[in-house]
C-alpha positions in Angstrom: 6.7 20.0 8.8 6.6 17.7 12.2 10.1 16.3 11.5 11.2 19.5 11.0 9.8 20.8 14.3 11.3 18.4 16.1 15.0 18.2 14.2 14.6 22.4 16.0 13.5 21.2 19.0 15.9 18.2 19.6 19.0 20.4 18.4 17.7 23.6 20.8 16.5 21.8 23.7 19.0 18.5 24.3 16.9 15.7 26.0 13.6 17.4 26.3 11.8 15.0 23.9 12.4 11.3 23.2 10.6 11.4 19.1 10.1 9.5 16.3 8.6 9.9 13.0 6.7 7.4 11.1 6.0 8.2 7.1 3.3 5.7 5.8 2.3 4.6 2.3 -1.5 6.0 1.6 -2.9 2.4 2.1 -1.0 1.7 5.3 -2.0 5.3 6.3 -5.7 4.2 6.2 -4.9 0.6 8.1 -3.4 2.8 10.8 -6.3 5.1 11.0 -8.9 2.5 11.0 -7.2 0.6 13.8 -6.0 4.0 15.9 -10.2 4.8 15.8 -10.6 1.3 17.8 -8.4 2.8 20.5 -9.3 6.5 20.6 -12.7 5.9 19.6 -15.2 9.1 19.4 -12.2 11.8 18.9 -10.7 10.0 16.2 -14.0 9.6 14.0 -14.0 12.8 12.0 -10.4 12.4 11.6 -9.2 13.4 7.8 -5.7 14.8 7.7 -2.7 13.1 6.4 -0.6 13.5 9.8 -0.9 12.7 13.5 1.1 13.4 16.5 1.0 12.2 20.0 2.4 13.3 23.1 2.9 11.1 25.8 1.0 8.3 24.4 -2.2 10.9 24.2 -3.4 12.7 20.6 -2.9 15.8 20.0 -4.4 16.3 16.5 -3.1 17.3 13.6 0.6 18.8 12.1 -1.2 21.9 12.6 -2.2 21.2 16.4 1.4 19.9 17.1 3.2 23.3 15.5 1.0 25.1 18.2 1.8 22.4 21.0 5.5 23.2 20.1 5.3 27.2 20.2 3.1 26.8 23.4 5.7 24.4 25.0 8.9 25.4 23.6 8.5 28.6 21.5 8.9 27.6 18.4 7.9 29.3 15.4 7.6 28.3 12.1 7.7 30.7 9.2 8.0 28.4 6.0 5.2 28.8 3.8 2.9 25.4 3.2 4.5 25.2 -0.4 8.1 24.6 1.1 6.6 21.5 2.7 4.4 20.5 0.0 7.9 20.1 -2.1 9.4 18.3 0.7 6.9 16.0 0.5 6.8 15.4 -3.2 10.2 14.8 -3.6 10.2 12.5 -0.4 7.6 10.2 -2.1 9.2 10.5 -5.8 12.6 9.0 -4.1 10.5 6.6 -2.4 8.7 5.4 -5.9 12.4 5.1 -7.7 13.8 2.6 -5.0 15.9 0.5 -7.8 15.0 -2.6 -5.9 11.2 -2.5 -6.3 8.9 -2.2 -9.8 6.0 0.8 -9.3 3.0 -0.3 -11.3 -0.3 1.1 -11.6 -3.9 -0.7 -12.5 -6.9 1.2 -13.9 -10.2 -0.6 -13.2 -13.3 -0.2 -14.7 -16.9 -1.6 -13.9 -20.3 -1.6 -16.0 -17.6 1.0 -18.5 -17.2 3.3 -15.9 -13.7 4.1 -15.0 -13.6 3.1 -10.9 -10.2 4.6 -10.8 -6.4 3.7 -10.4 -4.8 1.5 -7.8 -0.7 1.5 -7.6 1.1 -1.1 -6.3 4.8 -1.9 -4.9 6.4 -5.1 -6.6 9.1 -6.8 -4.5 11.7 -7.5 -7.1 14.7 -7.5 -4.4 13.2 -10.5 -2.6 10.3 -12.4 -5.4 12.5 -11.4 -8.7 10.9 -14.6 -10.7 7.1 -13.6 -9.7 7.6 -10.0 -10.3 8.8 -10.7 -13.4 6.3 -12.8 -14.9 3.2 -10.2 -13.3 5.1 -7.3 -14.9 5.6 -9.2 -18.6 1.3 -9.9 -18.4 0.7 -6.3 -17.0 2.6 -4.5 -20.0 2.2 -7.0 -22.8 0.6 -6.0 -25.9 0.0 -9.7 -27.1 -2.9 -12.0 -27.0 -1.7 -13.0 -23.7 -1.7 -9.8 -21.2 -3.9 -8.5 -17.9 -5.4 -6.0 -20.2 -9.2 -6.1 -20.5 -9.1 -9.1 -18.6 -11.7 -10.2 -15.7 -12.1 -9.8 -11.8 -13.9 -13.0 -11.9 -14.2 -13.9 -8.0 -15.1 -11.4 -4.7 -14.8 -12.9 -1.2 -16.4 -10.2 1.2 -13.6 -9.8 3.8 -11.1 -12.2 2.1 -9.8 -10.9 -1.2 -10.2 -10.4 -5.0 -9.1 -12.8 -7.6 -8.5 -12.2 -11.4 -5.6 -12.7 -14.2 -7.4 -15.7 -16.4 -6.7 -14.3 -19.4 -7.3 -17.3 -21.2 -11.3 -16.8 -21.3 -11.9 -14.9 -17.8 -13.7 -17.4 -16.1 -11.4 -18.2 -13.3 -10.8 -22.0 -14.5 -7.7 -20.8 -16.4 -4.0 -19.7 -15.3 -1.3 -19.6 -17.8 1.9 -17.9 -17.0 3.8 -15.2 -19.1 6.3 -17.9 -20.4 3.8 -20.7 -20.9 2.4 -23.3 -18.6 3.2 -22.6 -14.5 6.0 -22.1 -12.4 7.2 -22.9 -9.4 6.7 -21.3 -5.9 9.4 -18.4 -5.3 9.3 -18.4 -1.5 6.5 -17.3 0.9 8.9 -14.2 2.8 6.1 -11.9 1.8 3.5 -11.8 4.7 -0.1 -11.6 4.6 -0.7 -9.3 7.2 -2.8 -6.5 5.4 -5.1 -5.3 3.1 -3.9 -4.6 -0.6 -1.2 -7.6 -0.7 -1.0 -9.1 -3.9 -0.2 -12.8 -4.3 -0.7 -16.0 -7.0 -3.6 -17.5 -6.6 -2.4 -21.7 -7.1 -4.0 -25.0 -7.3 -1.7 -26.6 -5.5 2.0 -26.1 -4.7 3.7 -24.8 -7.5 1.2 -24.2 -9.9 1.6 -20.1 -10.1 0.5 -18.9 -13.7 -1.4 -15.8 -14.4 -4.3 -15.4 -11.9 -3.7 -13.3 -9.3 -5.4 -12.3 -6.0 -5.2 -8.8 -3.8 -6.3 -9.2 0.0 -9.1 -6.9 1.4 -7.8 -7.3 5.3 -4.8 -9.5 7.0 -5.1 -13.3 5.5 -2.3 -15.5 7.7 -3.5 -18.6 6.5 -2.5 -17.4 3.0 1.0 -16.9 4.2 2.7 -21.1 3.7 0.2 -21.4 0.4 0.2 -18.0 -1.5 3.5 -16.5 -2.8 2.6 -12.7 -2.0 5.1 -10.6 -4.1 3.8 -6.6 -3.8 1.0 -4.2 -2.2 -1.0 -1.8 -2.6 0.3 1.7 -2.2 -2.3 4.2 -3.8 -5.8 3.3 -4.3 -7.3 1.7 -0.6 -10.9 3.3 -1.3 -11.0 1.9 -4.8 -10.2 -1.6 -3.1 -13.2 -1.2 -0.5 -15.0 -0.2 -3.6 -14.4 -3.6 -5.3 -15.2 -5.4 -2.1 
């Protein structure tokens, strides 16, 4: 709706506003909220909606409260239903999810037997093929040795969450999809927000199955770790964990 509003406004009024759009995964969404609420402080608190526009480095609200900026300032008026965008929308995130570089995978978690939810994450295949690969082969394998029913064995409040020792769950274990470990990819992958997911290693080079997912920004994680996805759906069921 926003872009859309401003696509009208930059073709109908040349060089009356310098704009940009930013679209944002649903985790990233939150990390953004969290850290606009330290700036803006008490206006920013009950803040829900999926959207936020500023003017001139100040907030104006909502998609809604920028739609009426826009007819207030420059007139415009918008009569496409909220379905039209809705579809926009959808079809904007179902091109993002079938990017051919990346894997989409999806983790159901389940405490005490009660179902906590689903988290999805993005698997960077274009730049940690070798990592992705061997988390994918665990996450889908209907062998002895696979992710399923296997263990979140260790919680660091403010650090991360480690599982993936699917030999006996008890975090001693790491055994990689082919058998034994392997090496370390590279460390491209930054550690620089919650819901990264990484190997967890003894040492250089010793990646096998156990895997870790960060709860904030970790940069001492970032020569040591090879990260290789995050976390695109599912940021409250991470705080739950934590």
């Amino acid at each position: 709706m926003v872009k859309l509003a401003l696509d009208t406004i930059t073709r109908e009024h040349t060089g009356a506003l310098d704009s940009s759009v930013h679209s944002l995964t649903d985790t990233d969404w939150e990390s953004f909220l969290d850290k606009t609420k330290n700036e803006f402080r008490g206006e920013m608190w009950g803040f829900k909606c999926g959207s936020m526009a500023f003017v001139d480095g100040q907030l104006i609200g909502n998609g809604d409260d920028f739609m009426r900026w826009a007819k207030e300032k420059f007139g415009l008026i918008d009569f496409r239903p909220p379905a039209f965008y809705e579809g926009l929308s959808n079809q904007a995130y179902k091109s993002y999810l079938e990017n051919p570089d990346r894997d989409m995978v999806y983790v159901d978690l389940v405490h005490d037997k009660s179902p906590m939810g689903r988290m999805i994450f993005e698997l960077y295949r274009d730049i940690v093929p070798d990592t992705v690969s061997n988390f994918v082969k665990l996450l889908t394998a209907k062998s002895e040795k696979k992710y399923i029913g296997s263990l979140l064995h260790r919680i660091v409040k403010s650090g991360w969450v480690q599982g993936g020792d699917i030999v006996n769950g008890s975090g001693g274990n790491s055994d990689s999809a082919a058998g034994g470990k392997f090496p370390d990819e590279n460390f491209a992958i930054k550690h620089d927000r919650a819901g990264i997911i990484g190997m967890a290693n003894d040492g250089p080079h010793t990646n096998g199955s156990q895997f870790y997912i960060t709860f904030g920004p970790a940069p001492w994680m970032d020569q040591t770790y090879v990260a290789f996805g995050c976390l695109i759906e599912g940021q409250h069921i991470l705080r739950d964990v934590e």
